[in-house]
N, C-alpha and C positions, 0 to 999 in steps of 0.2 A: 504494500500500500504506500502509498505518495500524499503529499498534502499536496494541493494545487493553489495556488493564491495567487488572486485574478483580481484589482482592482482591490478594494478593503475584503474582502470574501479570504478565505481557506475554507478548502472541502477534502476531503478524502476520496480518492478515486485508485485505480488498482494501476500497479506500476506499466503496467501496457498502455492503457489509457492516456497514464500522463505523459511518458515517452512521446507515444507519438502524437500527442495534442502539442507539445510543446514541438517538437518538430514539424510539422505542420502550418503550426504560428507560424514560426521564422521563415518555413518556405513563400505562405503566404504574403510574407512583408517582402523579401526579394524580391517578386514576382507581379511586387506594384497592386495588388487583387486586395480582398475581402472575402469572407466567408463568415457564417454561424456555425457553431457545432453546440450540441445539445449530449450531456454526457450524464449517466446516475450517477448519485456520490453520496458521502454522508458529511452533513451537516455539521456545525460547529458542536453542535447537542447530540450528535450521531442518530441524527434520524435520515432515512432516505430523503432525497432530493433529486431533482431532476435541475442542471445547472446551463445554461446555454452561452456558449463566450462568443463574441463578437472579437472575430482576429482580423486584423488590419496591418499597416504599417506601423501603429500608433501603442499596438496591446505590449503591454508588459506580466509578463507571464512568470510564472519560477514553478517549479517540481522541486520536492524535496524527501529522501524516503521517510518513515516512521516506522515505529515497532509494534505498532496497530496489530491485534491478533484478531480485525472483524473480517468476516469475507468482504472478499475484492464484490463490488459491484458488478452485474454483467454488463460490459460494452462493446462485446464481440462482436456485436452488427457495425455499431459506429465505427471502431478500431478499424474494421475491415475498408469500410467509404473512404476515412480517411489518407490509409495508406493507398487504394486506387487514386487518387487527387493525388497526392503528393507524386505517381508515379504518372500523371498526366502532365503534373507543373514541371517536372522535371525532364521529362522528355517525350514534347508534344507531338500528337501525329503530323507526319508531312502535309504541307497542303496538296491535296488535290484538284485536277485539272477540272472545269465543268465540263459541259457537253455540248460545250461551243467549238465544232472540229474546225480547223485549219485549212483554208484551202489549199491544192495541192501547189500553186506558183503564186510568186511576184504580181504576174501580173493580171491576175483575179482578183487582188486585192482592192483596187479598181481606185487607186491614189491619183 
């Protein structure tokens, strides 16, 4: 387990989670972009929570582990999104040609 402390907020979220939230952020701020992410976690009072960050160029983020013996939250779905994004941001598909063919010469092009 991880504390996450996001703006005045710390939550508890499981060390996968926070990993790649906080990797993530920082792709996102390279990348010039924006995103939400919405992750379970527990609470100051360890109650569930459901916590959604807002990453920009602007968030300031920290992970830090704990010796918390509660279960890790499930974020297996988000974890998984996540790391697809991160592996979009980082090496996007080539663009592709439309469906506008070429004519075969110069001088069809009718300049």
């Amino acid at each position: 387990m991880k504390h996450v402390t996001f703006a005045d907020k710390s939550l508890l979220v499981g060390d996968d989670a926070a990993d790649t939230l906080t990797e993530y952020s920082a792709a996102v701020a390279r990348h010039h972009t924006a995103d939400t992410v919405t992750l379970t976690a527990y609470g100051w009072d360890g109650a569930d929570v459901e916590a959604t960050f807002v990453l920009d160029q602007g968030t300031v983020l920290m992970a830090e582990s704990t010796p918390s013996s509660l279960p890790e939250p499930d974020n297996d779905e988000v974890v998984r999104e996540m790391r697809e994004k991160l592996m979009r941001l980082s090496s996007p598909n080539p663009v592709e040609p439309d469906d506008t063919t070429m004519p075969p010469s110069y001088e069809e092009l009718d300049l």
